[in-house]
C-alpha positions in Angstrom: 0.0 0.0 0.0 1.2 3.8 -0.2 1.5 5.9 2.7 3.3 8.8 4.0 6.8 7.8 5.3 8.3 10.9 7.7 11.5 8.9 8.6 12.8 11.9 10.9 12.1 15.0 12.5 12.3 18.3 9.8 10.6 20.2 7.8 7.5 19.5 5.3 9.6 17.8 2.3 10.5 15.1 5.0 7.4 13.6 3.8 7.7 10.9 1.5 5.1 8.5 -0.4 6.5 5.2 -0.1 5.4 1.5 -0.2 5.0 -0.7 2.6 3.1 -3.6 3.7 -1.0 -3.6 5.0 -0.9 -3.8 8.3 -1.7 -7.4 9.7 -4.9 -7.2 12.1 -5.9 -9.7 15.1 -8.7 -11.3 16.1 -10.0 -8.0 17.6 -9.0 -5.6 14.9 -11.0 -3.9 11.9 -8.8 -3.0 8.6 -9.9 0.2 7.1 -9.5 1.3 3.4 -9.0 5.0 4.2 -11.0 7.2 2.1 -10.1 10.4 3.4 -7.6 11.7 6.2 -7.5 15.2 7.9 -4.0 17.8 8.4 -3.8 19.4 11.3 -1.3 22.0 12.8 -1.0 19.3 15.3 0.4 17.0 12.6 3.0 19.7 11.5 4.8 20.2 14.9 4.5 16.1 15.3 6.4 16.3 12.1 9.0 18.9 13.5 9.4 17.4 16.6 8.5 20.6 18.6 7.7 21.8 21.0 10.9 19.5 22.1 9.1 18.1 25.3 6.2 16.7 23.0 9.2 13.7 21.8 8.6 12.6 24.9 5.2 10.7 23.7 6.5 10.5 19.6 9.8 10.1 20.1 12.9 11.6 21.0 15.5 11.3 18.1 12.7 10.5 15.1 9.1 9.6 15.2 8.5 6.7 17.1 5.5 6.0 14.2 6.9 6.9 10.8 3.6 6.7 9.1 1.4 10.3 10.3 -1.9 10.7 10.7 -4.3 10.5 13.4 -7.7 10.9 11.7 -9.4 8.9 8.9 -12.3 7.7 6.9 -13.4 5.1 5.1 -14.3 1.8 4.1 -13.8 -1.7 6.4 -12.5 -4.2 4.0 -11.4 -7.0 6.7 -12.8 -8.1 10.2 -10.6 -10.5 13.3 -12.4 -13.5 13.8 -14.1 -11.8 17.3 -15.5 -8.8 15.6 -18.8 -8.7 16.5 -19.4 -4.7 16.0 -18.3 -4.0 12.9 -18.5 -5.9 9.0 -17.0 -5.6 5.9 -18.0 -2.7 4.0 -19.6 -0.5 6.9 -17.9 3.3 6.6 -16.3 4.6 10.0 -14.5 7.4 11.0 -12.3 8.1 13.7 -8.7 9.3 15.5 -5.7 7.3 16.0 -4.3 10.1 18.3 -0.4 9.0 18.9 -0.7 5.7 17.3 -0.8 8.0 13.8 -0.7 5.7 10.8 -3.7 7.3 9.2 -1.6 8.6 5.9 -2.0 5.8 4.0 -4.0 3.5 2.1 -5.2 1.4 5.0 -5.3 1.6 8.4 -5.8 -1.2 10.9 -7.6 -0.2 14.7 -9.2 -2.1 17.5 -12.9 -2.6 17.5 -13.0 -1.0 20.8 -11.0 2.1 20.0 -12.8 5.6 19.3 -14.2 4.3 15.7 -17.6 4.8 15.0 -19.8 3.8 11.8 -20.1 7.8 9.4 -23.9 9.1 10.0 -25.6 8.9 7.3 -25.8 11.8 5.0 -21.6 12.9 5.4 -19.1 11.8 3.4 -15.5 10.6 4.0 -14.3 14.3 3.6 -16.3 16.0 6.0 -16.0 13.1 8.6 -12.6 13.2 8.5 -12.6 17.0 9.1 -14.5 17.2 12.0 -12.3 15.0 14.3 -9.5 16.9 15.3 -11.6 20.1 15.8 -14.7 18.8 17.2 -13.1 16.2 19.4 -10.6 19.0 20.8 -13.7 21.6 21.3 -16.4 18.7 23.2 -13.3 18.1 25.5 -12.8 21.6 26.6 -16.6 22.5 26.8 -17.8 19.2 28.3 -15.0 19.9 30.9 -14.8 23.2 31.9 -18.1 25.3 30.7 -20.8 25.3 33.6 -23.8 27.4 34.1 -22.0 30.6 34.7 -20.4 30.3 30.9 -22.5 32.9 29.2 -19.5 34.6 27.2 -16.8 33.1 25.3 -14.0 34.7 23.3 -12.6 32.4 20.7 -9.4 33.4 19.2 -8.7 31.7 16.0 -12.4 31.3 15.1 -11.3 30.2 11.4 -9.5 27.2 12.4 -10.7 23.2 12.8 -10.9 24.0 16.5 -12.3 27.3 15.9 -14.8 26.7 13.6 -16.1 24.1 15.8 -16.0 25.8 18.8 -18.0 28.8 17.8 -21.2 25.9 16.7 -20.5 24.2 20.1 -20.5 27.5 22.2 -24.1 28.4 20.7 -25.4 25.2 21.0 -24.8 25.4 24.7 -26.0 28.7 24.4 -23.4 31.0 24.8 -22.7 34.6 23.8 -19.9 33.7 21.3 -17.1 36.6 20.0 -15.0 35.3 17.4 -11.5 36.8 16.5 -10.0 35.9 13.3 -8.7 38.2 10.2 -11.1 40.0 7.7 -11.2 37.6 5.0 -13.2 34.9 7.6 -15.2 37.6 9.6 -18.5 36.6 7.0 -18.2 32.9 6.9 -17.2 32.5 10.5 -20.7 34.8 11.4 -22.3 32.2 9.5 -21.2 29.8 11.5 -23.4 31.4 14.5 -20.7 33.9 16.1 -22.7 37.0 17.6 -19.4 39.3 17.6 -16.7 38.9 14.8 -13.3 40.8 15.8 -11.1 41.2 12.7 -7.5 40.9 15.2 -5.8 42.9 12.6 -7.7 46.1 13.3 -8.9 45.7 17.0 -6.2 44.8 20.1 -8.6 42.0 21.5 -7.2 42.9 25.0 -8.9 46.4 24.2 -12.6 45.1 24.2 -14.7 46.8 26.4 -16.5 43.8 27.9 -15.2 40.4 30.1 -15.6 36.7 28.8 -16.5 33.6 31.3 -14.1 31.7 29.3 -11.4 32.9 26.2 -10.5 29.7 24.4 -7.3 30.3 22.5 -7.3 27.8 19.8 -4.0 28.7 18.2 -2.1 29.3 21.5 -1.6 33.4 20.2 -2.9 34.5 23.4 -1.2 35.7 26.5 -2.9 34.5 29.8 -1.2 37.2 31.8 -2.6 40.3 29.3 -5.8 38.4 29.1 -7.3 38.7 32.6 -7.5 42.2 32.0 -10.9 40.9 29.9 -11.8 37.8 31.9 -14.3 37.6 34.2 -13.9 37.4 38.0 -14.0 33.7 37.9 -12.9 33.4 34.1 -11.3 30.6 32.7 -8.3 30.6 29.9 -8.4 27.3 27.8 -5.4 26.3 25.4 -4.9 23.3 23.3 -1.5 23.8 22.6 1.2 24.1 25.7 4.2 25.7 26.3 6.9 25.8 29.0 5.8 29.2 29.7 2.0 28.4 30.2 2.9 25.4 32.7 4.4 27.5 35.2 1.5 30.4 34.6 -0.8 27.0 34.6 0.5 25.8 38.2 0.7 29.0 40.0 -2.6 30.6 38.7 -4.7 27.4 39.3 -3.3 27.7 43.0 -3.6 31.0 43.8 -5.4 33.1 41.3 -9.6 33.2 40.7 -9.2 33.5 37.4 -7.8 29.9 35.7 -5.5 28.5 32.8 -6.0 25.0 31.4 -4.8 22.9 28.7 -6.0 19.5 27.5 -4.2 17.1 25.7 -7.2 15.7 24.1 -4.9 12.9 22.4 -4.0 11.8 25.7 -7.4 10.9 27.5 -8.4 7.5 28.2 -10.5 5.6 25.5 -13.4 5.3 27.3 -13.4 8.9 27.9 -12.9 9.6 24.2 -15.2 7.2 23.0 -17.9 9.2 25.3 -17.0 12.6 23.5 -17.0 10.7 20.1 -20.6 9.7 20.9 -21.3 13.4 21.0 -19.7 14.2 18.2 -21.7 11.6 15.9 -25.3 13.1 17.6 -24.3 16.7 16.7 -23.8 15.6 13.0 -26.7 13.6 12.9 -28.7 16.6 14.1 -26.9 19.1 11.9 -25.7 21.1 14.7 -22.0 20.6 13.5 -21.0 21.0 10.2 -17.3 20.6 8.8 -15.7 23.1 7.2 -13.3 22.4 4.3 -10.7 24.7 2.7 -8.5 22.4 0.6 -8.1 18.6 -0.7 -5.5 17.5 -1.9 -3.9 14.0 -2.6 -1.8 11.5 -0.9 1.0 13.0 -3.2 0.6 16.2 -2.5 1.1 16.0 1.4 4.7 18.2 1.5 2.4 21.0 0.1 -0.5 20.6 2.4 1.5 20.7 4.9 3.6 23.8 4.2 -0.3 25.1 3.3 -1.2 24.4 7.0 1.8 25.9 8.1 1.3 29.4 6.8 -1.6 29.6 9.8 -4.2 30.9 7.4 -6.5 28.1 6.8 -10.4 28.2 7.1 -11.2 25.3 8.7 -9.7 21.8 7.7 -7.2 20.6 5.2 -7.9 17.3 3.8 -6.0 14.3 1.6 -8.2 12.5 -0.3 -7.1 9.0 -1.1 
């Protein structure tokens, strides 16, 4: 089969389509023709290596699982002999998380891992999409939004988290400003946002009003700067850590009202995951999440869809279509 070879740590032309052997499934495993499979900025820094500490879980001198990847759809082509949820030919979607593997042609998972059948009605493409960003935004709000969340600031509202943070926050009913640049400020009020901030006219620190929670989806944010606009009680939430917001982490949530959290969704048990995932399938189901997709491009075209998602300016998800 092909797949997407990333042999050491480096920039985007590290990536190489190579050929190597379908994966060999157990009794409990499901092999999966994958159809479709998501980029994510989380993908590009697995691919760098960086920040340095994050080696510890991919590996310290090169990736630990040369083959990226960590969300797919598609089609089950081949059961283990104790399968009893899945058969051949039903379509499913889901994250591998560290495992990766999911650039390439197949990928092989557990029948008890976070892999659900595709609702009806969405196709490989827009399942694939909606994993890293809606996972990431159920596990923030499902954890830290509680009845006194009425305002939310989301800073990189034109992002896969972004985008489906600002549908989450209004299904839960929440005042939602969105901060992205001018070109999004249209499509991302479509997407329910009640206040759009173009960041490259307005100083978001500047607003004249205080949020229950600022979720910074592209870690742009200073925690510090940003209590000047959070609530008594407000809550800072980051996906993406630094050394500097550990030590801000520790000390504020021990001595400060106003808290910072990060959440390595990746990292959470499966049974925790598989709960969120749930979630995830109802919203689509009930068209109260919709993916949104900038680019597609193929399995050979990954060095430039990477370098794409690099340049920090896509609307939503990037996707390779195999």
């Amino acid at each position: 089969m092909k797949a997407v070879v990333c042999k050491g740590y480096g920039n985007a032309d590290m990536l190489k389509v190579m050929n190597v052997s379908i994966p060999e499934i157990s009794d409990n495993d499901i092999l999966v023709k994958v159809h479709a499979t998501s980029i994510t900025s989380a993908h590009c820094m697995m691919r760098k290596g960086q920040p340095y500490f994050s080696r510890l879980f991919t590996g310290f001198f090169k990736p630990t699982q040369p083959i990226l990847g960590t969300d797919f759809a598609g089609e089950i082509v081949r059961v283990g002999k104790s399968v009893e949820t899945f058969k051949v030919g039903d379509k499913v979607f889901g994250p591998t998380d560290l495992n990766g593997g999911a650039y390439s042609e197949f990928v092989k998972v557990k029948e008890t891992s976070t892999v659900f059948n595709i609702p009806e009605g969405i196709d490989c493409i827009s399942a694939t999409g909606i994993i890293d960003g809606g996972m990431t935004a159920i596990a923030f709000f499902e954890k830290y939004r509680n009845e006194n969340s009425k305002r939310i600031l989301i800073n990189g509202a034109s992002g896969s988290i972004g985008a489906s943070s600002v549908q989450l926050a209004k299904y839960f009913g929440m005042h939602v400003t969105a901060v992205c640049s001018q070109n999004n400020v249209a499509w991302v009020k479509k997407l329910g946002a009640d206040d759009v901030v173009d960041y490259t006219k307005c100083d978001v620190m500047k607003l004249n009003c205080s949020f229950d929670l600022i979720f910074d989806t592209v870690g742009k944010l200073n925690f510090s700067k940003s209590k000047s606009i959070l609530s008594g009680n407000g809550i800072f939430l980051t996906p993406v850590l630094s050394l500097n917001a550990v030590g801000k982490m520790l000390f504020s949530n021990n001595f400060s009202r106003q808290k910072l959290f990060f959440e390595a969704t990746g990292l959470k048990s499966e049974v925790e995951k598989r709960k969120d995932f749930e979630f995830l399938c109802f919203l689509l189901r009930e068209n109260k999440l919709t993916t949104v997709i900038d680019r597609v491009y193929s399995l050979e075209e990954v060095s430039d869809a990477h370098k794409y998602v690099e340049l920090g300016h896509k609307k939503g998800n990037v996707v390779l279509k195999l």
